[in-house]
N, C-alpha and C positions, 0 to 999 in steps of 0.2 A: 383638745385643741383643734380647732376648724382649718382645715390644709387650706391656701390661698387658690380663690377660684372655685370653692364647696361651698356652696349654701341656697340656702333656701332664696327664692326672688318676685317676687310679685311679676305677675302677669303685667300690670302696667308698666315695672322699671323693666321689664325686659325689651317688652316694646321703644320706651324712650330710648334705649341705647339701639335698638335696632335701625331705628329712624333717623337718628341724629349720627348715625357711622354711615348709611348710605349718605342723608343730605351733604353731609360733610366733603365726601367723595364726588357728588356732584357739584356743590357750590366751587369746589375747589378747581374743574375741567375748566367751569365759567371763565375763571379769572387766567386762563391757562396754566394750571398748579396740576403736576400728578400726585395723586396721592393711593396707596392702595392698602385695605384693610391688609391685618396680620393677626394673630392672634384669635380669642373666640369667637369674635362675631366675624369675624373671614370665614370661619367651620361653620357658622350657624346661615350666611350668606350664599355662600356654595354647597351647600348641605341640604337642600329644603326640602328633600325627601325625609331623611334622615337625621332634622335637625334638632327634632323632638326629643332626641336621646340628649340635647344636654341638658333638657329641666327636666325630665324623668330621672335624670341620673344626679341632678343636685348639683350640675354646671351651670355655677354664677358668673354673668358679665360682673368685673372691676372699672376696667377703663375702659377704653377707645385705641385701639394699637393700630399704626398708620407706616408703612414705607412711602420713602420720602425720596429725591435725587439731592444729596449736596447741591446740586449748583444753585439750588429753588430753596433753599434753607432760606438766604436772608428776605425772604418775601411775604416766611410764613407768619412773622407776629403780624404783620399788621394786618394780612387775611383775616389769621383767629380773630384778633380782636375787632375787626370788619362784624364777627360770627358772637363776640358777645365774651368773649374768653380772654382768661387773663395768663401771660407766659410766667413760667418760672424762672425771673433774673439769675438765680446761681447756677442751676442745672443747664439752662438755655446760654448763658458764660462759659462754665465751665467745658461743656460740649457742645462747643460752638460746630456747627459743619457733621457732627455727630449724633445729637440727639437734641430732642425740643420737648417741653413738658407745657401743657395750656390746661387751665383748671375754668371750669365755668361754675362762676359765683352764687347763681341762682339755681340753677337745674342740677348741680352739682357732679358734672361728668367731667370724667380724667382723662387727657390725650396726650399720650407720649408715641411723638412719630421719630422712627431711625432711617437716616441717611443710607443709601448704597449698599449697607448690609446690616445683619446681625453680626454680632461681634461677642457671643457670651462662651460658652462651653467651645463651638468653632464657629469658624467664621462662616457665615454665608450670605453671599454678593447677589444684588438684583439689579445692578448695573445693566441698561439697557433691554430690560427684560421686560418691566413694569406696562409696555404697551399693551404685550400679550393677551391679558387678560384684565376685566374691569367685573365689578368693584375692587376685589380682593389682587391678591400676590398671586401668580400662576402656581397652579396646585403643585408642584413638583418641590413649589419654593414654599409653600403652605407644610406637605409630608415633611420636608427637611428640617424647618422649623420646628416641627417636634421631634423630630429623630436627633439632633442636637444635643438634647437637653440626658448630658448623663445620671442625673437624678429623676429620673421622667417621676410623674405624679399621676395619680388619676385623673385630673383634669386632662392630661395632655395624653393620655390614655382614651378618653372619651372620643376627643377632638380626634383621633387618630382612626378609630374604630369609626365614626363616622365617613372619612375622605376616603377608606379605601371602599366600605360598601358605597356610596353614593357615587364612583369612579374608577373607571377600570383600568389598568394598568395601557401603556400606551410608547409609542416612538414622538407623537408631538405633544402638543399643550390643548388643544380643541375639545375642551370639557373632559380630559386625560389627567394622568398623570403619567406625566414626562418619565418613564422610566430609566428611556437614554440617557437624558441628561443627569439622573440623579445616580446613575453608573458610573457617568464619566468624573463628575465632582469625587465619588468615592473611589475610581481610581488612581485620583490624584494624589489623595490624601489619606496616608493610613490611619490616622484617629478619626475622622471621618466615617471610615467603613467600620472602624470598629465600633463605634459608638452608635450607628443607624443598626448594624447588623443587629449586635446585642439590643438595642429598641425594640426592633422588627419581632423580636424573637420575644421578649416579653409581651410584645402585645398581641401575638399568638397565645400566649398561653393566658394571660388575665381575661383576656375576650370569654374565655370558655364559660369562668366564671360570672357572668353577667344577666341574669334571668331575666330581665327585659328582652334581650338577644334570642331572635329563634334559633330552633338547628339550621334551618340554611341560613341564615346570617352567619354565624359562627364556623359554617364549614366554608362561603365565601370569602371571609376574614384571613382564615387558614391559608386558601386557595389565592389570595392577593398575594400575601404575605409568602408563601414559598417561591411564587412566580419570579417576586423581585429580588430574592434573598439568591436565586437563580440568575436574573439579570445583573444583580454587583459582583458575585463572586467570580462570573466570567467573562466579565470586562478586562480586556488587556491594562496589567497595571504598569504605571510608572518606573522610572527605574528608582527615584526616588520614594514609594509607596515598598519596592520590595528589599530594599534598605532599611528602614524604619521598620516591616515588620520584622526585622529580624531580631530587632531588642523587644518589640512586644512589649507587654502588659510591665516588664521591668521599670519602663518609664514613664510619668504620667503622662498620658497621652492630647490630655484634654485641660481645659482652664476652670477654674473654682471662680461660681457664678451665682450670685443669689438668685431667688425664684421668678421669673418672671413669667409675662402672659398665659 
């Protein structure tokens, strides 16, 4: 069975979705709409040193993944369809303010953009943040988004191994990753730390495995990856953070969430 996000991709549909996620992001400033990639081609946007590792390694674009502001929600169907794209009445009802799905008829590319935050495994908010950085989510909110996912996959394994070589560990957002900030989120929240730690820490150790990856790749990879695992763990935590770890792993810590991005 083919894991979602693994396969094989024509040099041209890579292109097509590469194109049509920045125009997207631009048409969209036009009409004053923010919109900022998320998902693969946010890694493959922000990535262009390094971004050859997701079709070397058999990282397929699916869709088109967009953060979005609530307030700008009811604006976006007639944009899209401004753009040629048709919304999904049930999905775009049922999560109204939440989430928006637009399918394009002829070209056949899929956009599902999320309001103010992710909301799957835990939550993470981009609430006023979204200026930061353009095209994409600021990188801090880019690493989080994978660090999240407690079933992580090899795709979001690839995408990960790319942002930290392509970006060096950091106090702001200025082609950084925010490490303050992704401290402070995890010592807010002890499913948080624990689900990015454990991440952090498998993606040390599968990196190794990757033969595409030279030795200094891999000993960088390492060298990100203890630095931060160094900046969460010595983050003053919450009082509420050392509360909660004190039941641990006893309780599930996280939310059951199919596969996404």
């Amino acid at each position: 069975m083919t894991l979602v996000g693994m396969a094989q991709q024509s040099d041209e549909r890579r292109r097509q979705f590469e194109a049509e996620a920045v125009r997207i992001v631009e048409a969209a400033a036009e009409q004053g709409l923010i919109l900022r990639l998320l998902g693969s081609l946010a890694f493959q946007v922000h990535c262009p040193r390094y971004g050859y590792l997701q079709k070397e390694l058999g990282r397929a674009y699916t869709d088109i993944d967009y953060a979005g502001y609530r307030e700008q929600a009811s604006r976006m169907e007639s944009f899209f369809a401004s753009l040629g794209y048709r919304g999904d009445p049930e999905v775009n009802l049922y999560f109204a303010g939440q989430r928006m799905i637009f399918h394009h008829p002829t070209n056949d590319l899929h956009i599902d953009i999320f309001f103010d935050k992710l909301d799957f495994c835990h939550e993470i908010k981009w609430v006023g943040r979204l200026d930061v950085d353009t095209p994409t989510l600021p990188l801090a909110e880019m690493l989080l988004e994978k660090m999240q996912i407690v079933r992580i996959n090899e795709k979001d394994i690839i995408d990960t191994i790319m942002v930290l070589l392509e970006h060096p560990l950091a106090d702001h957002d200025d082609e950084r990753i925010n490490i303050s900030l992704i401290s402070r989120l995890c010592a807010q929240d002890w499913g948080l730390w624990r689900t990015t730690a454990m991440n952090l820490r498998k993606v040390a150790q599968l990196a190794q495995g990757y033969g595409q990856l030279s030795v200094d790749d891999k000993v960088k990879i390492a060298s990100q990856i203890d630095a931060a695992l160094v900046r969460i763990n010595e983050e003053p935590k919450t009082l509420a953070w050392r509360l909660r770890s004190k039941v641990g792993d006893r309780v599930k810590w996280y939310q059951d969430v199919d596969d996404v991005m």
